[in-house]
C-alpha positions in Angstrom: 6.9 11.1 6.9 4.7 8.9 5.2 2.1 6.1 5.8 1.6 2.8 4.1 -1.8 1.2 4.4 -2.4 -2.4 3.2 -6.5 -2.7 3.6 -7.0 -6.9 4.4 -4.9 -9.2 4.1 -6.1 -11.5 1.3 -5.5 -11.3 -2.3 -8.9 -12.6 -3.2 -11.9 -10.4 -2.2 -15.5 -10.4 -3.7 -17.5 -7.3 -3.9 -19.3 -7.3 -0.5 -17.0 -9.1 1.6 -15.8 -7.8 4.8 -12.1 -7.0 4.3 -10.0 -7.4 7.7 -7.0 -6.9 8.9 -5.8 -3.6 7.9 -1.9 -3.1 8.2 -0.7 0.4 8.6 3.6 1.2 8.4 4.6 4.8 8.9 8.1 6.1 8.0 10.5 9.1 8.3 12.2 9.8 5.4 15.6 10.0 7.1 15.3 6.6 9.0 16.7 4.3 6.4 15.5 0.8 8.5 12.1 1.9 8.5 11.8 3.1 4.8 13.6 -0.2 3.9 11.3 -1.9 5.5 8.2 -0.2 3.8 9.6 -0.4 0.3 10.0 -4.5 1.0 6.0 -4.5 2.3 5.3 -2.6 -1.0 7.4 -4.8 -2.9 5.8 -8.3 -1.7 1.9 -6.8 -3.0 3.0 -5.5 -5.7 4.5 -8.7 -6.7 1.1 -10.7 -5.2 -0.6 -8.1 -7.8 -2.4 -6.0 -5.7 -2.7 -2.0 -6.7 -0.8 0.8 -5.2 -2.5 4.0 -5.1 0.3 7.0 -4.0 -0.7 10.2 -2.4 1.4 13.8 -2.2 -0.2 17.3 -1.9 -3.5 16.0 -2.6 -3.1 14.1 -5.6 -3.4 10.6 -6.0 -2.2 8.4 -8.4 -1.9 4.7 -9.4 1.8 3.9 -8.8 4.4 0.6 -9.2 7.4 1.9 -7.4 7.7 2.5 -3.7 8.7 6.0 -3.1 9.7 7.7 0.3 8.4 10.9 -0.6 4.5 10.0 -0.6 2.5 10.8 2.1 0.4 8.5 1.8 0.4 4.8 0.1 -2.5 2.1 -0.2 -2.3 -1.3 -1.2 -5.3 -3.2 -2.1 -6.6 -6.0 -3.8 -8.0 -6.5 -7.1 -11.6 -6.8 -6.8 -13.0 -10.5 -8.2 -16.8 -10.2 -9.8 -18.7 -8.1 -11.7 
């Protein structure tokens, strides 16, 4: 099973701004309609150019392709400022 976690919902955050709107999607590997629709969530940030972080026995990792395998998946938006 794994878990996809989008934190807010817009694409352009400042450092400091209150980020709402989380978006959680959990799937089982074998259910083919719920992973489907996971990958095409994943697929529409990635293309918005927001950054996937992927998560499996501990180890994380910055990651461009959706994969059913991870336990866990964030999505989240590239930070504007400095």
């Amino acid at each position: 099973m794994g878990e996809l976690r989008v934190i807010g919902k817009s694409s352009t955050v400042m450092v400091g701004d209150n980020v709402k709107g989380d978006l959680r999607i959990i799937w089982k590997n074998n259910n083919v309609e719920e992973v489907f629709f996971a990958k095409k969530i994943f697929n529409e940030y990635i293309h918005q150019g927001w950054i996937a972080i992927g998560e499996i026995a501990g180890k994380k990792k910055q990651i461009f392709i959706f994969d059913p395998n991870l336990e866990k998946i964030i999505l989240a938006p590239l930070m504007v400022g400095g």
